[in-house]
C-alpha positions as CSV (number, residue, x, y, z in Angstrom):
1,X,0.0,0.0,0.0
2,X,1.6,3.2,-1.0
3,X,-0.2,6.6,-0.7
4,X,-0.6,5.8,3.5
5,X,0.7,8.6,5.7
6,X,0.9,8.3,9.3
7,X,0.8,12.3,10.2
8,X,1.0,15.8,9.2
9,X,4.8,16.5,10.2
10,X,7.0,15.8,7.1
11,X,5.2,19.2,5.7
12,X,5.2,18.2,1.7
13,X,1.9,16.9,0.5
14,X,3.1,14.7,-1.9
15,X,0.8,13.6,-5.1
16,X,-2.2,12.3,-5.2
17,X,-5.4,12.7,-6.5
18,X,-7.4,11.7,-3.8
19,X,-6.9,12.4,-0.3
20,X,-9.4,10.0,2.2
21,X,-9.2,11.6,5.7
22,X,-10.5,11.0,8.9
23,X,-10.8,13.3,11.4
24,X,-11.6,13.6,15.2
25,X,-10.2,12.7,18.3
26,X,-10.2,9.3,19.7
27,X,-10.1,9.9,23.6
28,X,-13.2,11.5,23.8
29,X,-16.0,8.4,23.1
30,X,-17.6,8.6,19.6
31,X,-15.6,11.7,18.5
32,X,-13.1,9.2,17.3
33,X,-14.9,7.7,14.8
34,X,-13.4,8.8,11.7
35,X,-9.7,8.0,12.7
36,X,-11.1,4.7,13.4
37,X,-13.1,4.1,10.0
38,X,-9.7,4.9,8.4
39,X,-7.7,3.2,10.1
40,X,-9.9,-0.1,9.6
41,X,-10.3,1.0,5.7
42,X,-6.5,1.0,6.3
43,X,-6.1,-2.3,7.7
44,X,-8.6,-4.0,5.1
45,X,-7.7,-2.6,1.6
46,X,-4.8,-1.3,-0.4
47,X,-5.2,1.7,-2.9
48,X,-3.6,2.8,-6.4
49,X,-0.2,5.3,-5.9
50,X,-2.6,8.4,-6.3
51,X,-4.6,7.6,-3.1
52,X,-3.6,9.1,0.1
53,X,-5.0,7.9,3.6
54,X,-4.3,10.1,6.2
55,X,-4.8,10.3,10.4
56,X,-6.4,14.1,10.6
57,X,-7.2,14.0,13.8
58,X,-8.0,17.6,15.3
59,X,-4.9,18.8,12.9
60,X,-7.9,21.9,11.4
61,X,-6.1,24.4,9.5
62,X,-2.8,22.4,9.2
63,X,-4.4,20.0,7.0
64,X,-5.1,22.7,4.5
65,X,-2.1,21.9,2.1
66,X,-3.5,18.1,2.0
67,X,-6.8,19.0,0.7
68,X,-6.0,21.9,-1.6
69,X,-3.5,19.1,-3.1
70,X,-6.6,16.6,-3.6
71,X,-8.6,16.5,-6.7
72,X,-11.0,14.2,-4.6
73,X,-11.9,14.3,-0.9
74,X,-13.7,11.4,1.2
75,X,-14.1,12.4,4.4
76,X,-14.9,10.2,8.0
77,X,-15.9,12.3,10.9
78,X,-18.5,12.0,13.6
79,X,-21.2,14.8,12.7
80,X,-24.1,16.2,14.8
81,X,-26.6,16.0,12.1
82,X,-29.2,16.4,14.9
83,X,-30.8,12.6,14.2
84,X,-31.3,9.1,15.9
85,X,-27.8,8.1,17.5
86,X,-25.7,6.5,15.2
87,X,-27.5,7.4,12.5
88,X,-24.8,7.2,9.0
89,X,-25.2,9.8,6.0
90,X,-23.6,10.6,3.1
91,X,-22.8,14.4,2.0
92,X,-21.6,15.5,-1.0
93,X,-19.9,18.7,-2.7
94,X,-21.8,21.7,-1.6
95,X,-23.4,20.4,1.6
96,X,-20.2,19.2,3.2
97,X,-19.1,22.5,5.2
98,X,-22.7,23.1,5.5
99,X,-23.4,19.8,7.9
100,X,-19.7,20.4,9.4
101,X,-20.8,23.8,10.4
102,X,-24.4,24.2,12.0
103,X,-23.5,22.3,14.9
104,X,-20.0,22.0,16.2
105,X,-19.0,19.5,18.5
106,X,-15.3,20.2,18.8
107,X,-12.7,22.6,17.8
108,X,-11.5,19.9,14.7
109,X,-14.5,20.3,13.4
110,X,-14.4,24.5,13.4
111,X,-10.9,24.2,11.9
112,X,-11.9,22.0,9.3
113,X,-14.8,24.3,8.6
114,X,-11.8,27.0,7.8
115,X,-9.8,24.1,5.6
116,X,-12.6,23.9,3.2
117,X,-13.4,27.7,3.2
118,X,-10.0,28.6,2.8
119,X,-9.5,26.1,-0.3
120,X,-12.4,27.5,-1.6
121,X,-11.2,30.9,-1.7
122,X,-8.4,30.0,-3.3
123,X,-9.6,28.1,-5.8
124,X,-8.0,25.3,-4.9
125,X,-11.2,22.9,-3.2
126,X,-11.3,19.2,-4.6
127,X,-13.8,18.7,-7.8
128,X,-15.5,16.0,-5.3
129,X,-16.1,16.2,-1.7
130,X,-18.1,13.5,-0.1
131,X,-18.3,13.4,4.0
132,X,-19.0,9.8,6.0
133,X,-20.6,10.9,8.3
134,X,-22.1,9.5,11.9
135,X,-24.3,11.4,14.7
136,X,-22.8,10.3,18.3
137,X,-24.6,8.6,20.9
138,X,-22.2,10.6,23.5
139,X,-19.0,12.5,23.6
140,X,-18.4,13.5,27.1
141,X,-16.1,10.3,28.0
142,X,-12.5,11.1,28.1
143,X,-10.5,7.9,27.7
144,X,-13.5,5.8,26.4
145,X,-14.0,4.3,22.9
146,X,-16.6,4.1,20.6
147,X,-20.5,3.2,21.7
148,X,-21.3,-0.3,20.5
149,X,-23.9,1.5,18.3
150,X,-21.5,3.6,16.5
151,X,-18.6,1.1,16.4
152,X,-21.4,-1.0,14.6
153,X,-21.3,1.5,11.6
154,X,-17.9,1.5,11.1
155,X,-18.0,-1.4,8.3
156,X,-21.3,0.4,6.7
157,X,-19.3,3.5,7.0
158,X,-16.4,1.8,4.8
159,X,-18.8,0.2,2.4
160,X,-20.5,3.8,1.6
161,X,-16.7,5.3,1.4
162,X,-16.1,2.3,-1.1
163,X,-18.8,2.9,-3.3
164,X,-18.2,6.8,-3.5
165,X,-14.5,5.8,-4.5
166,X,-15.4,3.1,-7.0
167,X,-18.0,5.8,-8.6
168,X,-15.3,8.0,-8.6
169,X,-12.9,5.5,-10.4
170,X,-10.8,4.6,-7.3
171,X,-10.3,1.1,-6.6
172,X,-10.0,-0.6,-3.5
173,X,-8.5,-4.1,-3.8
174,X,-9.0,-6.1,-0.2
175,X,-5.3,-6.8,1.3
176,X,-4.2,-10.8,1.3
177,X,-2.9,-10.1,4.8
178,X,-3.5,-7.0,7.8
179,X,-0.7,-4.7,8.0
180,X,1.3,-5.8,11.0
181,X,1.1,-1.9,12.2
182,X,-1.8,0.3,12.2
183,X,-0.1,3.0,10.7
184,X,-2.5,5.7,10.2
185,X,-3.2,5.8,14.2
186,X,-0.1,4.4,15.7
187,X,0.8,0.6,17.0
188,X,0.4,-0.2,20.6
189,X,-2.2,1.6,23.1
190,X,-4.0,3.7,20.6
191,X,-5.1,0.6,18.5
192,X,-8.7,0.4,19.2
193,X,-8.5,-3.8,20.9
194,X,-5.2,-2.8,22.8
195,X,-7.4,1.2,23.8
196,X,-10.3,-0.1,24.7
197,X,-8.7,-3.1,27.3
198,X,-6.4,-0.5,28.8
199,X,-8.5,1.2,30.6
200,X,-9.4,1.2,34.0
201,X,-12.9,0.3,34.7
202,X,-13.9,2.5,38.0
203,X,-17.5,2.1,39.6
204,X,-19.8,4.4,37.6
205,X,-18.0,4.8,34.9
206,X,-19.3,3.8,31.3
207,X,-18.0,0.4,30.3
């Protein structure tokens, strides 16, 4: 798998065509959600040279020379789309910084508001923009993981991301054999089996 990057820090975009990000923050419950669709898209398929995954996070205005770079833009993020918990859409073009800015959950979410305004008024935002999104079932659980509910759309969530690519002429070919490291998020406690069984379990706190 080429195209994967594992952060932000080495400052050159690269090339690519088209850039599939997930943003949010892991240690805060279902906010994590899109760096966990990615990194299980991650672990499951491999993609053509001019494909780039990439580990947002709550990066906001830093990732702007990623997306003004991508001709295409698939987006994972948890989204407060004021529905049913857990409930999965798909946004396209126009209506992506719309739904990423009436309700904002976290600062990532106002900074990536600015990364797509910002391309815009440049001239320099995708040709396609389509947004994975989930509503939460809560937030306000530093150190937990995903709700069962949400963790339950991840593999919906990849197979709505797959279709968008493969209408977009991006194809994902399923990998022979899971990457030994979980690049995109990092090996060790942040993997979501090894994150989820190291933490401690006090009395009324959600298990």
């Amino acid at each position: 798998m080429s195209g994967a990057s594992t952060g932000i820090a080495d400052g050159d975009p690269g090339a690519y065509d088209t850039l599939i990000l997930g943003i949010g923050n892991i240690l805060w419950a279902d906010e994590g959600f899109g760096i966990r669709a990615i990194e299980t898209l991650y672990a499951r398929y491999l993609f053509p040279d001019d494909v780039r995954l990439m580990d947002g996070g709550t990066q906001g205005i830093f990732l702007l020379p990623w997306v003004r770079n991508a001709k295409r833009l698939l987006i994972f993020d948890a989204i407060d789309f004021g529905l049913p918990p857990a409930t999965l859409k798909l946004i396209r073009n126009d209506d992506v910084p719309r739904f990423m800015g009436v309700k904002k959950m976290s600062m990532h979410q106002t900074g990536f508001q600015e990364v797509l305004s910002s391309a815009e008024l440049t001239g320099d935002l995708p040709n396609d923009i389509a947004l994975v999104g989930v509503q939460p079932e809560l937030l306000d659980d530093y150190g937990g993981s995903l709700r069962d509910t949400v963790k339950a759309q991840i593999d919906p969530a990849i197979k709505m991301a797959c279709d968008v690519l493969e209408a977009w002429g991006v194809t994902a070919t399923v990998r022979e054999k899971s990457p030994a490291v979980r690049e995109l998020v990092g090996p060790g406690a942040l993997e979501i089996s090894d994150y989820e069984h190291g933490r401690p379990i006090t009395s009324g706190e959600p298990a």
